[in-house]
C-alpha positions in Angstrom: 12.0 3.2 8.1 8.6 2.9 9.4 8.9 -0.4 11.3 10.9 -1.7 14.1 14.7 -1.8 13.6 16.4 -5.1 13.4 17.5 -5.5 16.5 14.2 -5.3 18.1 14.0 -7.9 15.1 10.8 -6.5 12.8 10.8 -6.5 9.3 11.8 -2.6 7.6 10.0 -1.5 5.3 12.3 0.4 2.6 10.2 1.8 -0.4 8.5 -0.6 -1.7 11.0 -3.7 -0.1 10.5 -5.5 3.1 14.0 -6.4 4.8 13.5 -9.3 7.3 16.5 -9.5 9.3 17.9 -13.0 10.5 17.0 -13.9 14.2 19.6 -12.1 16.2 21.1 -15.2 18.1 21.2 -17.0 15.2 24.0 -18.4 13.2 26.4 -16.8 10.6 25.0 -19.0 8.1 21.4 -17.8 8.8 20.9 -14.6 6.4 17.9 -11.9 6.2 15.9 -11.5 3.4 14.9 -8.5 1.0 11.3 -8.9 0.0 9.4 -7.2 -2.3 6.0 -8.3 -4.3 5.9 -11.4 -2.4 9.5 -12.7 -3.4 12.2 -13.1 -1.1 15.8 -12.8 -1.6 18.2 -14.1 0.6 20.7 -11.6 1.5 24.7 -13.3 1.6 27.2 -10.8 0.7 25.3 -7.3 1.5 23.6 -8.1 4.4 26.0 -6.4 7.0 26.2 -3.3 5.0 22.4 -3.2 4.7 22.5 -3.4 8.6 25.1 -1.2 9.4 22.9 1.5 6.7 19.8 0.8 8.8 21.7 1.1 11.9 23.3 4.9 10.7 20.0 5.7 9.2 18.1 5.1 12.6 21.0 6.8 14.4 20.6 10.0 12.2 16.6 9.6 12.4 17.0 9.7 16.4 19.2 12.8 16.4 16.9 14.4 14.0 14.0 13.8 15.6 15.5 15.3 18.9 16.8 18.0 16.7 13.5 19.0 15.9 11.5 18.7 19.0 14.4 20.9 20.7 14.1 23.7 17.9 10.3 23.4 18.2 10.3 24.1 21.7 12.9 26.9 21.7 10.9 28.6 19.2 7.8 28.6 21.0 9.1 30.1 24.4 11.2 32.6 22.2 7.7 33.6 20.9 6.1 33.8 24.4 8.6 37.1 25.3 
């Protein structure tokens, strides 16, 4: 994910799709779409699954992240002695 998450309510770009989530006080009728090449598909059905994916995903990416600057920085003061 290189954009916003949905709930900050950005468009995510995943490969070469666009997913534009639905407002996020709007109603249960009011879907996302999936966009790629200019055509837009309105999500029904898989909608919450693609946002509870994005959701883990971004979780995971977090934890990752802090992961890594945590190791990084352990390693460079186990260096220094």
């Amino acid at each position: 994910m290189t954009e916003a998450t949905r709930k900050d309510g950005w468009a995510v770009t995943l490969g070469p799709y666009t997913y534009i989530p639905a407002p996020a006080h709007s109603s249960a009728t009011v879907n996302g779409t999936l966009t790629k090449a200019g055509c837009p598909v309105t999500l029904q059905v898989t909608e919450p699954v693609l946002r509870d994916f994005l959701d883990a995903m971004s979780a995971l990416e977090s934890d990752l992240a802090r992961r890594w600057t945590s190791a990084t920085e352990w390693s460079a003061f186990a260096l220094a002695e």
